[in-house]
Backbone atoms as SQL, in Angstrom:
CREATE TABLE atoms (id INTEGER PRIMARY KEY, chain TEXT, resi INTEGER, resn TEXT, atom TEXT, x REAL, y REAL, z REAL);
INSERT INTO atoms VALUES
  (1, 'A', 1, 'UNK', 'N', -26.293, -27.647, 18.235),
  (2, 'A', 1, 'UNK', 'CA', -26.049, -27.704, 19.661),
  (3, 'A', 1, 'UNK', 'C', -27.084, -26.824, 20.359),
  (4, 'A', 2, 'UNK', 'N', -27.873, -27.119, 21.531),
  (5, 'A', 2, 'UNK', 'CA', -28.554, -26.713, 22.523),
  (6, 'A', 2, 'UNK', 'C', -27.755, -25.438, 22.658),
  (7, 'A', 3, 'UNK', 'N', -28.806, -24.656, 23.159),
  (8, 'A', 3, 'UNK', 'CA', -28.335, -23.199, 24.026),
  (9, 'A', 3, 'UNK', 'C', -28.281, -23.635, 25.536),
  (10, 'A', 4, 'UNK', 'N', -29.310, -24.492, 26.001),
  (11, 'A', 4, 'UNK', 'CA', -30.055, -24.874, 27.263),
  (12, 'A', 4, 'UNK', 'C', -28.788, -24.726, 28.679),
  (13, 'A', 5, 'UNK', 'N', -28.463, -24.844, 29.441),
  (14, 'A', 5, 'UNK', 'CA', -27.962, -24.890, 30.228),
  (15, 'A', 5, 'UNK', 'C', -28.136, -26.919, 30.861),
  (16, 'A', 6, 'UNK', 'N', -27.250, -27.229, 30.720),
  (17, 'A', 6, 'UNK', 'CA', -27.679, -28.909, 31.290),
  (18, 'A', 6, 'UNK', 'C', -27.803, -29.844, 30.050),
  (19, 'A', 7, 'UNK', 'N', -27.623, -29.381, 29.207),
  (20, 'A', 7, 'UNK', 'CA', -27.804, -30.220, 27.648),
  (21, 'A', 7, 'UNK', 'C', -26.625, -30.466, 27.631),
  (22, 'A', 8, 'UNK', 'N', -26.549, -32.097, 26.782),
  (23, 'A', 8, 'UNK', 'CA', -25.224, -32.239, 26.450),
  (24, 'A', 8, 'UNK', 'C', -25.145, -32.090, 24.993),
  (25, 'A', 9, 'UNK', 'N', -23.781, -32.503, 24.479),
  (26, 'A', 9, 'UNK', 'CA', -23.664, -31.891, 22.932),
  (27, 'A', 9, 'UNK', 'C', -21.943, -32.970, 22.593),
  (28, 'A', 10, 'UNK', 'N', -22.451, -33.024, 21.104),
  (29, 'A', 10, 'UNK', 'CA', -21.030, -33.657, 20.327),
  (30, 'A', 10, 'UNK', 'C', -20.597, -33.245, 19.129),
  (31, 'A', 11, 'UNK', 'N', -19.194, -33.344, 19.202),
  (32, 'A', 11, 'UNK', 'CA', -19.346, -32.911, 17.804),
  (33, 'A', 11, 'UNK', 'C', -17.804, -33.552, 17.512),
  (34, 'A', 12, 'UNK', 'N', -17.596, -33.458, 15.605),
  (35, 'A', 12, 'UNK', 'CA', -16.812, -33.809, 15.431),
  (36, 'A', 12, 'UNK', 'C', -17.003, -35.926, 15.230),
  (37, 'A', 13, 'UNK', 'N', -18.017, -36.061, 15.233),
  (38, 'A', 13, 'UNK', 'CA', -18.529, -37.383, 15.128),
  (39, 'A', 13, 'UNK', 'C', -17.750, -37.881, 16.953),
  (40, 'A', 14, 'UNK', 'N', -18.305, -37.464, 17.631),
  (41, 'A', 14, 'UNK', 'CA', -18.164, -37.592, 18.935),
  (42, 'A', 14, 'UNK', 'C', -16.359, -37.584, 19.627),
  (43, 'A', 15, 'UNK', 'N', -15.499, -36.806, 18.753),
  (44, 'A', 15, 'UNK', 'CA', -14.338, -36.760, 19.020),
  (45, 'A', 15, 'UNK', 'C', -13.931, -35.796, 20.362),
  (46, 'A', 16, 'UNK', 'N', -15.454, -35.124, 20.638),
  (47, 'A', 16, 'UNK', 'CA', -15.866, -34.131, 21.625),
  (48, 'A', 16, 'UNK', 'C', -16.832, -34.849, 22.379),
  (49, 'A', 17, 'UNK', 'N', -17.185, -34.956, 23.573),
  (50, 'A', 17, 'UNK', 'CA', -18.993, -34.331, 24.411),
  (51, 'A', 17, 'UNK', 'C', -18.214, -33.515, 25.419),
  (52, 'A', 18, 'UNK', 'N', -19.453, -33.352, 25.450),
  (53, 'A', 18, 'UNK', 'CA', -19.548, -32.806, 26.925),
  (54, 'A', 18, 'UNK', 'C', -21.509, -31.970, 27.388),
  (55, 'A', 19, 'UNK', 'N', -21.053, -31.146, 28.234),
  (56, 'A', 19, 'UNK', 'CA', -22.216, -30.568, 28.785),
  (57, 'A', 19, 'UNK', 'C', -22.292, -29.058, 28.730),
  (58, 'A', 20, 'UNK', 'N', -23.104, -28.606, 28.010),
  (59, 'A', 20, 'UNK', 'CA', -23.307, -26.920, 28.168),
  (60, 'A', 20, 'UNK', 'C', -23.547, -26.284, 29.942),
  (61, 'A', 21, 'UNK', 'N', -23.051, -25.718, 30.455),
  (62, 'A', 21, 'UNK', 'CA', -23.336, -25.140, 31.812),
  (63, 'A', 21, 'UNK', 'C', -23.777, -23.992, 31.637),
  (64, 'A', 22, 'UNK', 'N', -23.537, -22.789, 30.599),
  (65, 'A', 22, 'UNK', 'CA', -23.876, -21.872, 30.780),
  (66, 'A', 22, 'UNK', 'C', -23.689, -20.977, 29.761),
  (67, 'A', 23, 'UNK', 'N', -25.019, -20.224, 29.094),
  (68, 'A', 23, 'UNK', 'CA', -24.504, -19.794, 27.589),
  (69, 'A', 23, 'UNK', 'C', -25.753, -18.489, 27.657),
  (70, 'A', 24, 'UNK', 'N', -25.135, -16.898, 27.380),
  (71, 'A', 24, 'UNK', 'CA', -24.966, -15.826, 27.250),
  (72, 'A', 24, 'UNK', 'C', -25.001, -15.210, 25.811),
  (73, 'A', 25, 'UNK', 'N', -26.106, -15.072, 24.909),
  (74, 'A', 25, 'UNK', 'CA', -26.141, -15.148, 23.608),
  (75, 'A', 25, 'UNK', 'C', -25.266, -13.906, 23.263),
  (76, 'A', 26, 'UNK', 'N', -24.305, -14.053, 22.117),
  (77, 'A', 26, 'UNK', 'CA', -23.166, -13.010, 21.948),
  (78, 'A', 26, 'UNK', 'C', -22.766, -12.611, 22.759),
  (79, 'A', 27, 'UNK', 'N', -22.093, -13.293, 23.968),
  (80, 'A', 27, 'UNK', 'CA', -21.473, -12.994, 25.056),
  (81, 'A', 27, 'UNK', 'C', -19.948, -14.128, 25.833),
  (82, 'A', 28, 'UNK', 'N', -20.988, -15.258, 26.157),
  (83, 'A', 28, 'UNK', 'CA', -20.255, -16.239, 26.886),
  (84, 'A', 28, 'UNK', 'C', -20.931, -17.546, 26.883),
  (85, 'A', 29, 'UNK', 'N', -19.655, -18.635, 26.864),
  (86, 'A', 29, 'UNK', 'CA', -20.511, -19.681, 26.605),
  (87, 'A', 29, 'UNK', 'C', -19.384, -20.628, 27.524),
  (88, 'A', 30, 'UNK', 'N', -20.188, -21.670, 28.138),
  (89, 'A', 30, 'UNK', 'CA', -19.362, -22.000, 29.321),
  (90, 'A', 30, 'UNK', 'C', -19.708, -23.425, 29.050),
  (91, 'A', 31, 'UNK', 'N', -18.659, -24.750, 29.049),
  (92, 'A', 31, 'UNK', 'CA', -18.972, -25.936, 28.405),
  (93, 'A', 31, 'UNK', 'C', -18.107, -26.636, 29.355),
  (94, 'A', 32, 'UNK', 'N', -18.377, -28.290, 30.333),
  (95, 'A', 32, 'UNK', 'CA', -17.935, -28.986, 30.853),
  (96, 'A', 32, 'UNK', 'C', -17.430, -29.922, 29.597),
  (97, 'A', 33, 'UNK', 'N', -16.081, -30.480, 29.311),
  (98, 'A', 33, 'UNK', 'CA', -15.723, -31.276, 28.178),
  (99, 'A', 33, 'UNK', 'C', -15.257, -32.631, 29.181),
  (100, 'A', 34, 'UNK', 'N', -15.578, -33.555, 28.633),
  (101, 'A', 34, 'UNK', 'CA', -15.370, -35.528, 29.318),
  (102, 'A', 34, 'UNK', 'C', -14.279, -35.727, 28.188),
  (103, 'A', 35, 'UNK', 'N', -13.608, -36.551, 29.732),
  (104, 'A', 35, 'UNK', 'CA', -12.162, -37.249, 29.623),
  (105, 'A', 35, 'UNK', 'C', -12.233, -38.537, 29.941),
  (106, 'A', 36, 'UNK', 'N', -12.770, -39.105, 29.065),
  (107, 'A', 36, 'UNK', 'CA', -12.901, -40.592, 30.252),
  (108, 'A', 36, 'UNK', 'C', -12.935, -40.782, 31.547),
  (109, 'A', 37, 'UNK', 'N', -12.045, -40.969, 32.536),
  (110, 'A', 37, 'UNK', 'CA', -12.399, -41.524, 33.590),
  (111, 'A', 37, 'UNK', 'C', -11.709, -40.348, 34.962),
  (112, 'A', 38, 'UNK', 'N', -11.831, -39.250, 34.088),
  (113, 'A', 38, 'UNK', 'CA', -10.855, -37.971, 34.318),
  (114, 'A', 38, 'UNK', 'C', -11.697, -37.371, 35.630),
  (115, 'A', 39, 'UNK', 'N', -10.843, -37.984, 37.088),
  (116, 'A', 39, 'UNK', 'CA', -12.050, -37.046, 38.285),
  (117, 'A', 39, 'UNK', 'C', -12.467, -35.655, 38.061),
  (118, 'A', 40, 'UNK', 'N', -11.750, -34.526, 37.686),
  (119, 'A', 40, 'UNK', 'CA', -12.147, -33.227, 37.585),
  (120, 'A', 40, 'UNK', 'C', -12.864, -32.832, 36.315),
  (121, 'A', 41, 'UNK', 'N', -13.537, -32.069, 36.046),
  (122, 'A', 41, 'UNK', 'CA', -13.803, -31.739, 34.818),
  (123, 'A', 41, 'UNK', 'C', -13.260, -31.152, 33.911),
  (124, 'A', 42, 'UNK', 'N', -13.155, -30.823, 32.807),
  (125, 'A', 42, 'UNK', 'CA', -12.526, -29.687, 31.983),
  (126, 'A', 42, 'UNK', 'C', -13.360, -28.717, 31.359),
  (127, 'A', 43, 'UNK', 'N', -13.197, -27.994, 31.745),
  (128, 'A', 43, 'UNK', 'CA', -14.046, -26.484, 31.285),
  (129, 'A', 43, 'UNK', 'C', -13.477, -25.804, 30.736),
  (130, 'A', 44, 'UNK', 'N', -14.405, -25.209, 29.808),
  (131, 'A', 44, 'UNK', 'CA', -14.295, -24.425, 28.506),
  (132, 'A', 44, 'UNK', 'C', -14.990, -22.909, 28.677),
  (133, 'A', 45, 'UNK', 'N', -14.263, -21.903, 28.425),
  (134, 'A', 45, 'UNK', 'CA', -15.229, -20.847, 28.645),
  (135, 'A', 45, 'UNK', 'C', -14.466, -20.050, 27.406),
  (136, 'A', 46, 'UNK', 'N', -15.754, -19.591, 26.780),
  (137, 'A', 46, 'UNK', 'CA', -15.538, -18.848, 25.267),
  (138, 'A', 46, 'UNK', 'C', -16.206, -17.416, 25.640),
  (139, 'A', 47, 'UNK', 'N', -14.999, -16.087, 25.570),
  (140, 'A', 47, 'UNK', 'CA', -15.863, -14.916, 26.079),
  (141, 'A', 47, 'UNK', 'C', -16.032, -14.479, 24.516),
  (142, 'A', 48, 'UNK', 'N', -16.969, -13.495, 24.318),
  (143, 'A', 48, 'UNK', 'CA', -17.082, -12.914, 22.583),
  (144, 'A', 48, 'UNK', 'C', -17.126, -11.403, 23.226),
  (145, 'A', 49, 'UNK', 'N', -16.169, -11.063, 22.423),
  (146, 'A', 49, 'UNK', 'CA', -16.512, -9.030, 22.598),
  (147, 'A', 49, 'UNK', 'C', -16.147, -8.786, 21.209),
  (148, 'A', 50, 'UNK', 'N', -16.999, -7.982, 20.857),
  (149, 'A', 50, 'UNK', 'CA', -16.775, -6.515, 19.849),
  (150, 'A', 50, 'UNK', 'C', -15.220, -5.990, 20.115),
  (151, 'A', 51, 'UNK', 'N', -14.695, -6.315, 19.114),
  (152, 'A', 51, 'UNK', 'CA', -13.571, -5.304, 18.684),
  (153, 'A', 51, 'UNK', 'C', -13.534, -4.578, 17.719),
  (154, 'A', 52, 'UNK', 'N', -12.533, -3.430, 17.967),
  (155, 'A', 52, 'UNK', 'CA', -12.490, -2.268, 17.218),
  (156, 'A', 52, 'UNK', 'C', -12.482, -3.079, 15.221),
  (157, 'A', 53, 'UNK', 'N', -11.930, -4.342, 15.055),
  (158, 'A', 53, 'UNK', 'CA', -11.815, -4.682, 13.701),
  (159, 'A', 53, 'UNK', 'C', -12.286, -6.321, 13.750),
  (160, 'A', 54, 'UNK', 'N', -13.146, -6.049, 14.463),
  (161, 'A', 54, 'UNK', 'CA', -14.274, -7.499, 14.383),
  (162, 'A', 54, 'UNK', 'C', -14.125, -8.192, 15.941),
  (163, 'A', 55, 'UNK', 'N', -14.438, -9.194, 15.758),
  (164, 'A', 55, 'UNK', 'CA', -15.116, -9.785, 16.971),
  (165, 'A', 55, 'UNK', 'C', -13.597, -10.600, 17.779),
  (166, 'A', 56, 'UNK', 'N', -13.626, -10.783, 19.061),
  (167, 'A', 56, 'UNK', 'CA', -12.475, -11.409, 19.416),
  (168, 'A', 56, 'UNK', 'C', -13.133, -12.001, 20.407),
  (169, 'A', 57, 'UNK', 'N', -12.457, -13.467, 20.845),
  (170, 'A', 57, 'UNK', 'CA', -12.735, -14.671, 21.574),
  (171, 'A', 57, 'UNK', 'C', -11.835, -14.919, 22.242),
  (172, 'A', 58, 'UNK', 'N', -12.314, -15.355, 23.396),
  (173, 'A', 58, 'UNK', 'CA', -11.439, -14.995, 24.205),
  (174, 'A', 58, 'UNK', 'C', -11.458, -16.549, 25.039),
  (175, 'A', 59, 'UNK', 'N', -10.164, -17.348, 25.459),
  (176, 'A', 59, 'UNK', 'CA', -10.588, -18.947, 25.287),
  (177, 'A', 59, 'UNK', 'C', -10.127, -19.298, 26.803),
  (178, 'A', 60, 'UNK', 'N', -10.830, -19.992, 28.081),
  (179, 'A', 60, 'UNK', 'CA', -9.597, -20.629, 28.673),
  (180, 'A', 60, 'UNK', 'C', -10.379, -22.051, 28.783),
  (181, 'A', 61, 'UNK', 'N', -9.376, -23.046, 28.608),
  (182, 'A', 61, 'UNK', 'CA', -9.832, -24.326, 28.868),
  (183, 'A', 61, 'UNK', 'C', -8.861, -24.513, 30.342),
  (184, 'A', 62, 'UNK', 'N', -9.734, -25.071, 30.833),
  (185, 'A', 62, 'UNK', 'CA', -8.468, -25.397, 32.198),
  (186, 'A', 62, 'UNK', 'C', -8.917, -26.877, 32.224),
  (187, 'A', 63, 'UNK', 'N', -8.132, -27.409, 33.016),
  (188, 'A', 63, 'UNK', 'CA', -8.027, -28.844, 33.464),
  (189, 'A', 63, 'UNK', 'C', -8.048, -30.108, 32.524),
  (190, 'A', 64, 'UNK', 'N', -6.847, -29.400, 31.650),
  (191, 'A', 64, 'UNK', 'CA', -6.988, -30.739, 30.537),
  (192, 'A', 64, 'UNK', 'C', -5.649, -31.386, 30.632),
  (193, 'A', 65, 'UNK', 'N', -6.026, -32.955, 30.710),
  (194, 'A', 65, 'UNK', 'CA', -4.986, -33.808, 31.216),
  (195, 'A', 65, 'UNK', 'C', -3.459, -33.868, 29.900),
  (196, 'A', 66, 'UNK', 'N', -2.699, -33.979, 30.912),
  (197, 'A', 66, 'UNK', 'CA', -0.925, -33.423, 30.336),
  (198, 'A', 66, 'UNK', 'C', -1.166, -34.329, 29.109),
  (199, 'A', 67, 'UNK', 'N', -1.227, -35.717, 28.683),
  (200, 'A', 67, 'UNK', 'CA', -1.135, -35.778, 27.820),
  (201, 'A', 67, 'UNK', 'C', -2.399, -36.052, 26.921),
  (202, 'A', 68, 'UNK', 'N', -3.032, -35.188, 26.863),
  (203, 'A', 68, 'UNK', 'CA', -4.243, -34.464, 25.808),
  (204, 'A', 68, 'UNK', 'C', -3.810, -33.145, 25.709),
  (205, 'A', 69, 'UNK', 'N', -2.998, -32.480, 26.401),
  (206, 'A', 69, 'UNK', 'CA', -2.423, -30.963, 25.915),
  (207, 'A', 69, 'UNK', 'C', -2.149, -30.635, 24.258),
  (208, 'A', 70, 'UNK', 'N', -1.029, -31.263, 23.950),
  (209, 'A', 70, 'UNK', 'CA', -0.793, -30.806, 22.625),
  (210, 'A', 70, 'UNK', 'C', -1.934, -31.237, 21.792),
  (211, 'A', 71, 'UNK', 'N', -2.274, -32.359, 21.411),
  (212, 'A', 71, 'UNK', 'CA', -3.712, -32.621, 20.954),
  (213, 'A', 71, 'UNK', 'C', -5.194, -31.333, 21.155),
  (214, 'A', 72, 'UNK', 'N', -5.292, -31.059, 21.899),
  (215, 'A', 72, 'UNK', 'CA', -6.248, -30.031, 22.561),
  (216, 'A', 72, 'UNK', 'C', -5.620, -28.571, 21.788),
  (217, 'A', 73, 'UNK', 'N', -4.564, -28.501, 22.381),
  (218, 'A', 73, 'UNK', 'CA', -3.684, -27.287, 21.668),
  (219, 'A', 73, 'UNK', 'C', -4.458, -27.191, 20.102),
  (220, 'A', 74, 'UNK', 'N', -3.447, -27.946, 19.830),
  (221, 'A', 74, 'UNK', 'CA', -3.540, -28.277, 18.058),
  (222, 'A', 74, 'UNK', 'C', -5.064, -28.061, 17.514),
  (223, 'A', 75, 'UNK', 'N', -5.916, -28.841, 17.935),
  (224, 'A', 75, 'UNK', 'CA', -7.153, -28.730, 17.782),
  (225, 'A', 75, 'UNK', 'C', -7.925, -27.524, 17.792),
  (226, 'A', 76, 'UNK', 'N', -7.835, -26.569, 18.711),
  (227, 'A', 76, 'UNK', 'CA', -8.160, -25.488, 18.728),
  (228, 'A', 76, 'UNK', 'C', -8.108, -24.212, 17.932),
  (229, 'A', 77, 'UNK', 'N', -6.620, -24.493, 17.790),
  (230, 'A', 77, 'UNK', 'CA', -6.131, -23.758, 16.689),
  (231, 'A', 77, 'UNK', 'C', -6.368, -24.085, 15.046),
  (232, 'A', 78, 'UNK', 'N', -5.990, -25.175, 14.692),
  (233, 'A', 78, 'UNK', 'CA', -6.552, -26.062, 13.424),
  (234, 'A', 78, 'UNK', 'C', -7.843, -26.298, 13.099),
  (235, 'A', 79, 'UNK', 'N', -8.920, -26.680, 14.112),
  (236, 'A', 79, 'UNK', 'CA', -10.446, -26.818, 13.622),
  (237, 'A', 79, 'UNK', 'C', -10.796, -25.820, 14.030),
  (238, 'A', 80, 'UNK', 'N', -10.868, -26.090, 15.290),
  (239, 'A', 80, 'UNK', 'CA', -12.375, -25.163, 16.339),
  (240, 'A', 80, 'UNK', 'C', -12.008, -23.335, 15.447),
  (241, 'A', 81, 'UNK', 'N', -10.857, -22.833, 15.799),
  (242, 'A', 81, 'UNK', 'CA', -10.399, -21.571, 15.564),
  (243, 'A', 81, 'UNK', 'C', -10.243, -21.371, 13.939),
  (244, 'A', 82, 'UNK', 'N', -9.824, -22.395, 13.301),
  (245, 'A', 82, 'UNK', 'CA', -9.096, -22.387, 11.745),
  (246, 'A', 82, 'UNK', 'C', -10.781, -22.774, 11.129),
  (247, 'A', 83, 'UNK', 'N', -11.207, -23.498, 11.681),
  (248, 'A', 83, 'UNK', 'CA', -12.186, -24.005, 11.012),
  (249, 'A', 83, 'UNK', 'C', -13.552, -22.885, 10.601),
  (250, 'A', 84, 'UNK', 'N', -13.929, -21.508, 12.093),
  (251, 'A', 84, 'UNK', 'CA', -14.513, -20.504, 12.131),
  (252, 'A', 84, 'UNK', 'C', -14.014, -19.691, 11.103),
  (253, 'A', 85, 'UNK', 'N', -12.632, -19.311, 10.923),
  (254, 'A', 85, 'UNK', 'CA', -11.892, -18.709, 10.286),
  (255, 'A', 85, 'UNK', 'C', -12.211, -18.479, 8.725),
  (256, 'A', 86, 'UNK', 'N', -12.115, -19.792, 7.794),
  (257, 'A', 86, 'UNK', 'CA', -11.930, -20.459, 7.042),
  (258, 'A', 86, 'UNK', 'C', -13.950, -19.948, 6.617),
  (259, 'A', 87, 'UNK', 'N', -14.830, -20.233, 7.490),
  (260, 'A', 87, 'UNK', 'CA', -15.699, -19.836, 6.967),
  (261, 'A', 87, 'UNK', 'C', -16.314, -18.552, 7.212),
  (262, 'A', 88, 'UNK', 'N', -15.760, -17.748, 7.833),
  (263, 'A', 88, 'UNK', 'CA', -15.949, -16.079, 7.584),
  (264, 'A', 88, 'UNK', 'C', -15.535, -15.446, 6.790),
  (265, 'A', 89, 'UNK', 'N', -14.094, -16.656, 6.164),
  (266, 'A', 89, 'UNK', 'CA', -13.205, -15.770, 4.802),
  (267, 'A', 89, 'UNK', 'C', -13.824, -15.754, 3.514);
């Protein structure tokens, strides 16, 4: 995935796109995610800080449609989060 600001990106064999808006190396990373035909966008903002016993992330997705919630939920926790996890262990 691009660092660029305005790049788009997929992943997951396109089970994701979207558009990078704004990315802060070891800091913040700010991502527009597509909903089909969804007027607002959904944004993703990933903060990273130093903690006292490793690194913590800090997540808000806003504007994700009611029923993509639990899906989105799940996902986060199971890949995106489990999946980082899984390879730091």
């Amino acid at each position: 995935m691009s660092t660029e600001s305005g790049s788009e990106f997929s992943l997951w064999e396109g089970d994701i796109s979207g558009k990078n808006l704004e990315f802060k190396e070891n800091e913040k990373i700010v991502q527009q995610w597509y909903f089909g035909e969804q007027e607002e966008p959904s944004i993703v903002t990933l903060e990273i800080q130093e903690g006292k016993e490793g690194t913590n992330i800090n997540l808000l997705h806003t504007n994700v449609p009611d029923e993509d919630f639990e899906d989105i939920k799940y996902g986060w926790k199971n890949y995106y989060f489990g999946g980082l996890k899984a390879f730091f262990n």
